[in-house]
C-alpha positions as CSV (number, residue, x, y, z in Angstrom):
1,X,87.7,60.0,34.5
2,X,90.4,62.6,35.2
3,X,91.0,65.3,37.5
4,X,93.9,67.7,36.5
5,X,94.8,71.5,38.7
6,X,95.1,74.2,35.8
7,X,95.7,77.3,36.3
8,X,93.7,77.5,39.5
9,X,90.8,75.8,38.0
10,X,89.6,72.2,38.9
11,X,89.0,70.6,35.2
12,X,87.3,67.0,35.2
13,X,87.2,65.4,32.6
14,X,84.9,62.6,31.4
15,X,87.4,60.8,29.0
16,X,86.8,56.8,28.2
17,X,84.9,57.9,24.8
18,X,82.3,55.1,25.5
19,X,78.9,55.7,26.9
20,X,77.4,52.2,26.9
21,X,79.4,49.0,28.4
22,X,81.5,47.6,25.9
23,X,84.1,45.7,27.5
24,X,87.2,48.1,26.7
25,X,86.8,51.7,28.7
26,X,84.9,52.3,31.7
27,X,81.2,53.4,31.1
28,X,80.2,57.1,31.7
29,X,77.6,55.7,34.2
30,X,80.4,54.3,36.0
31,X,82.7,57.3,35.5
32,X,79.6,59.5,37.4
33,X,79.2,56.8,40.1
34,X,83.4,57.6,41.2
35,X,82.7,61.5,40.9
36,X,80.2,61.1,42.8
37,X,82.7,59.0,45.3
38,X,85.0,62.1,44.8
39,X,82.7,64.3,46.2
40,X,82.0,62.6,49.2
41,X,85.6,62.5,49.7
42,X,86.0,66.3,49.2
43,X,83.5,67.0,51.6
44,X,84.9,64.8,54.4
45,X,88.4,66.9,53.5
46,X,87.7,70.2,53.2
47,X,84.0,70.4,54.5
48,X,80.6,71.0,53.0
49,X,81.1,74.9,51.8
50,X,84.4,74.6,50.4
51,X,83.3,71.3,48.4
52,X,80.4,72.5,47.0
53,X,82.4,75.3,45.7
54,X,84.6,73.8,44.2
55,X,82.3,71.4,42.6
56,X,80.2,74.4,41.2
57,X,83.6,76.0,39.6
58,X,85.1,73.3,38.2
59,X,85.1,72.9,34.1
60,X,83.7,69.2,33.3
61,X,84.7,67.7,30.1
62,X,82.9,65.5,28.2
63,X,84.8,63.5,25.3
64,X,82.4,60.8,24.6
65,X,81.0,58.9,21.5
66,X,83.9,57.6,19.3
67,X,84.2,54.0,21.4
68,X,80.4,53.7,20.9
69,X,80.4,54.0,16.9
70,X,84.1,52.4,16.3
71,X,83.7,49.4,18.9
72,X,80.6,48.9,19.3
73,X,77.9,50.0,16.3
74,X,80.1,49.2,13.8
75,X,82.0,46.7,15.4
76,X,78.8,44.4,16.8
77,X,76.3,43.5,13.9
78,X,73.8,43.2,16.6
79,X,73.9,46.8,17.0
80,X,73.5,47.3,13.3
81,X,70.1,44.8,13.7
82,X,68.7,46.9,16.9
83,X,69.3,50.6,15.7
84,X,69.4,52.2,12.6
85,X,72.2,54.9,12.4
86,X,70.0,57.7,12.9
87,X,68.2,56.0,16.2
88,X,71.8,55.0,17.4
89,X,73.1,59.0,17.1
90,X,69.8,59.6,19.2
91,X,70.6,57.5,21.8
92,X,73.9,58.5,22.3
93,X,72.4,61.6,22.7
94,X,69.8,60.7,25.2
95,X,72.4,59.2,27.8
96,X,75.2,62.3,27.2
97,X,72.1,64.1,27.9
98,X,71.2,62.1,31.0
99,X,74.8,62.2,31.9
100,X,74.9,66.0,32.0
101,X,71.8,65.8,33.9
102,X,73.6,63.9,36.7
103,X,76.7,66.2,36.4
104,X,74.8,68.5,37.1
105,X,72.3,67.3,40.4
106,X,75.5,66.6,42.0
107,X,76.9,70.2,41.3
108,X,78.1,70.7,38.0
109,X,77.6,74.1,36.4
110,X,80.4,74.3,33.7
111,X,80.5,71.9,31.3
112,X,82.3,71.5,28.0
113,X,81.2,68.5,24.9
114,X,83.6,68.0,22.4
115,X,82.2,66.7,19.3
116,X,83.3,63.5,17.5
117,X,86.3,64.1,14.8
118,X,86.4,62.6,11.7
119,X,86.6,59.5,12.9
120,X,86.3,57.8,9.6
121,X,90.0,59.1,8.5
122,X,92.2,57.4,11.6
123,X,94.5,55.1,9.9
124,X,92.7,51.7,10.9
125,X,89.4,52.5,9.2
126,X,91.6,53.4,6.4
127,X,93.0,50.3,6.0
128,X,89.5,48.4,6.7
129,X,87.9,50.8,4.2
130,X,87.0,48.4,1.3
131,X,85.1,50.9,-0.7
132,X,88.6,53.0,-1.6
133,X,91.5,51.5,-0.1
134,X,93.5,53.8,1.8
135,X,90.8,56.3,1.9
136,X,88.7,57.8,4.7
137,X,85.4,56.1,5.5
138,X,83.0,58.9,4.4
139,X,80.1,56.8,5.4
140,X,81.7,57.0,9.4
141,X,82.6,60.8,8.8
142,X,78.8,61.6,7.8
143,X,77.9,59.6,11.4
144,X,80.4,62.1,13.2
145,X,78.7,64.9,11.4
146,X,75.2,64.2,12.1
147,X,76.0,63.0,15.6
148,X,77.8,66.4,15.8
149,X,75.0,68.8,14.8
150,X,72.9,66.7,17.3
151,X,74.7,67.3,20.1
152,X,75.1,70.6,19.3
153,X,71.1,70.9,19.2
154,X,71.4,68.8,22.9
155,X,73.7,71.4,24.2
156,X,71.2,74.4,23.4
157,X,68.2,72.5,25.2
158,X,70.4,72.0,28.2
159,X,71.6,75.3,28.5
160,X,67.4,76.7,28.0
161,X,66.7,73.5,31.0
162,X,69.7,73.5,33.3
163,X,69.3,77.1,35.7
164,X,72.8,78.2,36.6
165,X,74.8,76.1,34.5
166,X,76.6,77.0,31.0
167,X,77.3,74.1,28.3
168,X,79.2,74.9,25.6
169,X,80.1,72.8,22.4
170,X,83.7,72.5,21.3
171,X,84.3,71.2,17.9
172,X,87.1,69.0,16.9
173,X,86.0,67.7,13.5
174,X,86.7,71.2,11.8
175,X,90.5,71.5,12.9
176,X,91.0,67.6,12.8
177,X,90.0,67.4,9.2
178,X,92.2,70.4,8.5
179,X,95.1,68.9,9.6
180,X,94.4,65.5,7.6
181,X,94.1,67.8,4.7
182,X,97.2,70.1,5.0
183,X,99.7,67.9,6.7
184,X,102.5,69.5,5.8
185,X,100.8,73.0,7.1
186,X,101.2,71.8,10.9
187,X,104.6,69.9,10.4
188,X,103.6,66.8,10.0
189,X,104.4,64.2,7.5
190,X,102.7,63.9,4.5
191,X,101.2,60.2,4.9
192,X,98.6,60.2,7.0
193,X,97.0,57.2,6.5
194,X,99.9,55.6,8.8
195,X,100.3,56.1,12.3
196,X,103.6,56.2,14.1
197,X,103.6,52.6,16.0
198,X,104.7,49.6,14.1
199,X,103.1,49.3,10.4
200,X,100.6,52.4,11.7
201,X,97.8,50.7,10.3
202,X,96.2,48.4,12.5
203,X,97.9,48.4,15.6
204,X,96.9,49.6,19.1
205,X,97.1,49.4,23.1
206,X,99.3,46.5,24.1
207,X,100.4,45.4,20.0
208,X,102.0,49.4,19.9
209,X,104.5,49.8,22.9
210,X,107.2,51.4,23.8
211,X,109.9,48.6,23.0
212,X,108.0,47.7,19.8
213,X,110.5,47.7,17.1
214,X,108.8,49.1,13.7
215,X,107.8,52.7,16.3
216,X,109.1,55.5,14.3
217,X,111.9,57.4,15.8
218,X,110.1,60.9,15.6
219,X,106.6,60.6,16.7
220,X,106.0,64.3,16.4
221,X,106.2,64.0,12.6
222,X,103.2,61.9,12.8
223,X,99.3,62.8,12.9
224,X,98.4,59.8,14.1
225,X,100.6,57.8,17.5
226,X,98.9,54.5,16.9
227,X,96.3,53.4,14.1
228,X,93.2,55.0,16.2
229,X,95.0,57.8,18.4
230,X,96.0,61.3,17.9
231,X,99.8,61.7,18.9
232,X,100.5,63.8,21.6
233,X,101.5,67.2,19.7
234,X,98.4,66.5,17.2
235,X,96.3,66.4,20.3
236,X,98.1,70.0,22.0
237,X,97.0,71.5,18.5
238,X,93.5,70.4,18.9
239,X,93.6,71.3,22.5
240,X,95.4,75.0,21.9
241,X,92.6,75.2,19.3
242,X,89.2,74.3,22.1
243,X,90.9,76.0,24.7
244,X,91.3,79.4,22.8
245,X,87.5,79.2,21.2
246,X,84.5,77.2,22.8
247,X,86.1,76.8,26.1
248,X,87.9,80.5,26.4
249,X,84.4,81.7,28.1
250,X,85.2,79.7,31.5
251,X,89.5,80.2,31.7
């Protein structure tokens, strides 16, 4: 969880992209229990009145879902033997729904979900991709889809369920895929399929540092930082584009 000032707006955002416990980011459960810690602190600082208003006009983001297909449904054959797809996207759905819930008894009112991208076309699915090598992963691409147009169903119930709050839906697989489609459109090299760090095919977290030798010179020609993540000016696109669409109704 982070908490960022912009533009005299209070933005938290619920960031580890994993729902459930898998061992590599900090659960959303957990991530509620330390806003819920935050609050407590707010309250002791700047009093009851002032906290609670500040809780009820802050803008809370939820990024969540892509941890719980890449590193843990299709990572964990168990998770393949417990759930189909389908009953996986639902419960998913069922704890961001929960989550939201909470966000909301302890003050929440604004709340954004972005939806998965295309999660399918990062460079280390690419290279895992047996079906076409080098390709995108339909298969994982239909998942983002259909978990997409069922949290976009999820939103609309919460917004009929939840009196005084507004949820809103921001999608990131529409310009994402644009981008991986017209490079070259955005300013950014050709070539996809390879992130900037080392070979930008595999790597990630502590095998893609700063002092690792292969790192291309000019990350900001590349779509892709490491094998999994965004680099930082494809992520300011995708932000420009949220911030100027789903989320333009609370800035």
């Amino acid at each position: 969880m982070k908490m960022e000032i912009a533009k005299q707006v209070l933005i938290i955002f619920f960031l580890s992209g994993s729902l459930v416990i898998t061992g590599t980011a900090i659960s959303l459960s957990q991530q509620l229990e330390y806003f819920e810690e935050f609050i407590e602190r707010l309250k002791l600082a700047k009093g009851h009145s002032v906290a609670d208003e500040i809780i009820s006009e802050a803008l809370y983001i939820f990024s969540i879902g892509t941890n719980d297909f890449i590193l843990n449904y299709f990572a964990l054959p168990i998770r393949r033997a417990q759930y189909t797809t389908l009953e996986y996207v639902a419960y998913l759905i069922g704890l961001a729904d929960a989550a939201v819930r909470d966000a909301y008894r302890l003050g929440a009112r604004k709340i954004g979900f972005t939806g998965l991208g295309p999660f399918g076309c990062i460079p280390a699915e690419r290279t895992l991709n047996l079906d076409e090598t080098g390709g995108c992963n339909e298969e994982y691409n239909q998942v983002a889809m259909r978990f997409n147009a069922e949290l976009q169903d999820a939103v609309r119930k919460l917004n009929r369920g939840l009196a005084g709050a507004q949820v809103v839906y921001a999608d990131t697989y529409s310009v994402l895929s644009t981008i991986v489609a017209n490079p070259s459109d955005y300013g950014f090299d050709e070539n996809v399929a390879q992130g900037c760090c080392g070979t930008g095919r595999i790597e990630t977290s502590v095998l893609c540092g700063l002092e690792e030798p292969l790192t291309c010179q000019d990350p900001n020609k590349y779509l892709f930082f490491d094998s999994a993540h965004p680099s930082e000016r494809a992520c300011k696109i995708i932000a420009n584009d949220i911030l100027n669409s789903a989320l333009r109704v609370f800035l």
